[in-house]
Every structure is written in C-alpha cells, then in structure tokens.
C-alpha positions, 0 to 999 in steps of 0.5 A, a space after each residue: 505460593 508466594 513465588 506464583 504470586 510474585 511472578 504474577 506481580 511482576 506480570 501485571 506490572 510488566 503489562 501496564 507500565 513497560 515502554 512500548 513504541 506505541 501509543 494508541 488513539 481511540 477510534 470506533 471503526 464502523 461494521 464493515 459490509 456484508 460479503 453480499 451484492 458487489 462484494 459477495 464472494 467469488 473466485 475469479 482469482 483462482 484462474 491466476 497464474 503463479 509467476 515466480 521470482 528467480 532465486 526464491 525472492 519475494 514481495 513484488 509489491 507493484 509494477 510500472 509500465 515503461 513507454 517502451 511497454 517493458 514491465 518492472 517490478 521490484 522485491 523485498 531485497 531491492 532487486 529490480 525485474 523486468 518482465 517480458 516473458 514468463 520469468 522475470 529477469 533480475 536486470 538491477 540491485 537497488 537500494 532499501 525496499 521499494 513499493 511503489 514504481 511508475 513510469 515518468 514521462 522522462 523515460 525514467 523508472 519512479 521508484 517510491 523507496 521506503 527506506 530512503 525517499 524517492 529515486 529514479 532509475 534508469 539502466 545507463 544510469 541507476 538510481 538517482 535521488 529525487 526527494 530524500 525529505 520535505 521541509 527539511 524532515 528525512 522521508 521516512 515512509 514513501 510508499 506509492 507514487 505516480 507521476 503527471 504528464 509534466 514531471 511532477 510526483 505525487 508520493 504517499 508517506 505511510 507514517 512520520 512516526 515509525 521508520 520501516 527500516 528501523 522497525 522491522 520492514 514494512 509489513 510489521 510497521 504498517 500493523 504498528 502504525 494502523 494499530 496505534 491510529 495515530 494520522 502521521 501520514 501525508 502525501 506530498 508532491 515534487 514539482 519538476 523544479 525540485 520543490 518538495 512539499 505537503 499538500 495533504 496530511 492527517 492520515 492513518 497509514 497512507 498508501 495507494 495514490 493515483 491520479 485521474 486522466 486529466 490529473 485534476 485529482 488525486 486518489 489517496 488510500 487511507 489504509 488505516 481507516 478503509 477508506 479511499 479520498 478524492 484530493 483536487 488538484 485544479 479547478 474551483 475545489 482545488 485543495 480540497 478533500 473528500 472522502 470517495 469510498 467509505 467503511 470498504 470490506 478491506 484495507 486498501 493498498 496500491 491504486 493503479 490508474 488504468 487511463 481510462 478514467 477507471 482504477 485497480 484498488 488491491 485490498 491488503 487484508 479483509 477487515 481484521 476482527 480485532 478493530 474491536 478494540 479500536 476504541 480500546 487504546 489502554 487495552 491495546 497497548 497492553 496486548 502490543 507489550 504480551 508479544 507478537 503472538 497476540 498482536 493483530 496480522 493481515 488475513 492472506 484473502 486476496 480481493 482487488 475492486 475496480 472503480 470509475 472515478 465517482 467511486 462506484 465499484 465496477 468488479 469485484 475478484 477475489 482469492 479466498 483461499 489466500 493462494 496469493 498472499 497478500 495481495 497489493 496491487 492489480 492492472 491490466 497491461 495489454 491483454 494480462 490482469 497482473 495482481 501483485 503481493 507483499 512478500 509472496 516469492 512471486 505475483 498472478 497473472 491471467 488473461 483480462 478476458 478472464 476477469 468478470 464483466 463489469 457491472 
C-alpha cells in the first residue's frame, strides 16, 4: 500500500512540476461551423488519383509551377520531383525539409526551407541561400512563400520559438506551437536587393501565404487560430491588417494563388476537439508532460476551399475518409486539380472538370 501511494506521489509530482518546452497561452476558441451550406459534406475528392512518390518517399507538401510549365515538388527527405507524367521523377537532393515552393520570375525554383531559411534552385546550379535570418535572428520555421512579379518574396515563419528541426520535424512541432498558443509567427518579406525584414508579426503558427493579382495584398494563414488575413501592401491601407475569414470549419495550411483573383486554401485538419481545453493552460501543459498518447494530432479528413479575394467561399471539396492524409495544398495546373499532403507517400490528381461548379 505504501508503495501504490508512493508511486502515486511521485505521479502527481511528475505531472505538475516536470519541465516541459511548453508553455500554454489561454484562449477561448469559438464553435466551429456547422457541416452545413457551403461546408456540408461531400466527396468530390474520392475521384483523385493517387500519384506515388518513387521509392515509398513521402510528404509532397506543395507544388510550384515553373514559367517552362515543368511542376516540382518536394518530399520529407528534401528530394526535388519533377512531374511531367504519371510518376514523378526524383531530378535533386535538397537540403532540410522544404514546404513551400514557387516559381521566381528569374527562372529560379523558391524554396521555403524549414530548417534552414529560404533557398533558390535551379538545375545548372542547385540550391543557393536567399535568407538564412532576419535582423540578425537564424529563420527557424519558413514555411510557405510566394514570389512578386519583381523578385520580391514574401515567406511565413511558423514559429520563433521551437525549431523543427530540432523538435522532431514539422508535423510534431506545429501540434507543439498551436497547442501552446504562443503568437511567435511572422511573415516577412526579402526585397531583391537582399534586405530582409518583418512586415507582420503576432501569429499562432503561420502558414500559407499568397499574394492577390495585382500584389496589393498579401493573404496569410493563422493555422493556430483558423483563420485567414488580408495584409495590404500598397495603397492608403498599406500596412495594415484584417482578419479575411474568421472561426474556418479546419485549420488552414498552403494558399495557392490561381491568378485570377481566386485561391486554393487546404485545410490541415478539421477542428480537433481538444480546443476544449484552450482556455485551460495549467491543464494543457500537464497532458503535454502524460505523453504523446494523449496529446492532440490532425484528423486525416482532407477538404480544400476555394475563395474570391472578399473572402466569399466559391467551393467546397472534401476527402472524408481521409484517402489522402493530410491534406496541404490544391491548384489547378492546366486542365488537373493536384491536391498535396504532409507526409502521405504521394498527392491526388484529378481532371478540374471534375470538381464542383462554383457557387
């Protein structure tokens, strides 16, 4: 007896008092929507065609369009793919983990590494570093990017506080960062003469970013509050912020700008049920330090949205028996609507005249 009461001692003293990374914000999410009107359920991504990565590989996270109309991708191991037929061809060894990927106006291939900062490739010369830190700090979370008309990139950075490559890659980290609720995310912007600066801060894991036809704003994916911000760039609001699309049914992930004045936003997961304990922070830190048993994961329901640029949902598709995985990112090239995933060994593909009419 004095043993079982001993060990449950130790327990209790191991729960409230063990140092853990850690450290929880509270916060009161709202209800997420009802599965109904232009979130009802559907399966319009059942008609995907699975498109595996040579050699088991996994985690094609997001594509990019060259002007030569090549697609890349990228994987989990830092492998480059390009896709011109039915199987990918491994054309590049990388560095890291890279999420992001877009096309520069320079010809070069914009890479958002996660582990390392921004990079640019190019097959004669291989990766070379664009930005490794900003205001003299190491970039230790980029993850999406796109690049203006005139050279300049606008990246996110998911977190300055945890480091994916140190904290198990980037899938266990984001659950970190969004679990604690700490607004350590930024985006910043690299002007073509080199200078590297923040132009907006005070986010909970960002992530997708995307900029409108005429790059008078930016689009930016606050994955850790479901959310989705217009950031303007030039005008009489330049500089200032506002929250686009509010309480979404998922948390957002990649933003893909179609050109048109429309854009591709996959959601990462369905709203987990755990945001119950949001407000909770003492509580939440003492689950994080009983394990990864108990800690909260992304629900593999895929569902992307398509959007006009006030915001106003246009379609809706979905994957609810999570055949995908998790889901990242969704763009039409040509006449194929390629919908990519975290860390599934390979992405969908189906012909755009497939996917639902807009509404």
């Amino acid at each position: 007896m004095r043993i079982l009461l001993g060990l449950v001692v130790l327990g209790a003293i191991y729960l409230a008092t063990w140092p853990v990374s850690v450290e929880p914000v509270a916060y009161d999410p709202p209800e997420p929507p009802e599965a109904s009107g232009v979130y009802a359920p559907n399966t319009a991504l059942s008609q995907a065609e699975w498109i595996a990565l040579p050699g088991g590989a996994v985690g094609p996270e997001d594509l990019a369009v060259m002007g030569d109309g090549k697609i890349y991708s990228a994987d989990l191991e830092g492998r480059l793919y390009r896709i011109d037929g039915d199987a990918p061809e491994l054309v590049a060894q990388l560095d890291g983990r890279p999420l992001g990927l877009d096309a520069g106006p320079d010809g070069r291939l914009y890479i958002a590494d996660s582990f390392n900062g921004i990079f640019a490739w190019t097959p004669e010369g291989g990766a070379q570093p664009v930005a490794t830190e900003v205001a003299g700090a190491p970039i230790i979370y980029a993850n999406q990017l796109d690049v203006a008309r005139d050279g300049t990139v606008y990246f996110s950075n998911s977190s300055d506080r945890f480091d994916p490559e140190t904290m198990g890659g980037t899938k266990p980290t984001s659950v970190l960062t969004i679990w604690e609720q700490s607004d350590s995310g930024y985006v910043a912007r690299i002007d073509p003469d080199g200078t590297v600066m923040k132009i907006a801060e005070g986010f909970v894991y960002t992530n997708g970013v995307a900029l409108s036809p005429n790059e008078d704003f930016l689009l930016i994916a606050e994955t850790g509050r479901a959310r989705v911000h217009r950031l303007w760039l030039t005008g009489d609001r330049a500089g200032q912020r506002e929250v686009l699309l509010d309480n979404l049914p998922g948390y957002p992930d990649n933003i893909e700008p179609m050109g048109d004045g429309t854009f591709w936003i996959a959601f990462a997961s369905p709203r987990v049920p755990a945001e119950a304990l949001m407000p909770y922070p003492t509580l939440r830190k003492v689950i994080w330090r009983v394990g990864p048993m108990v800690r909260p994961a992304p629900i593999e329901e895929g569902h992307l949205i398509e959007i006009d640029m006030e915001g106003r949902v246009l379609r809706s598709v979905q994957d609810p028996e999570g055949r995908l995985g998790i889901t990242t990112g969704g763009r039409i090239v040509r006449d194929q609507f390629y919908i990519m995933t975290l860390d599934s060994p390979g992405f969908g593909r189906m012909p755009a005249s497939a996917l639902p009419p807009r509404r």
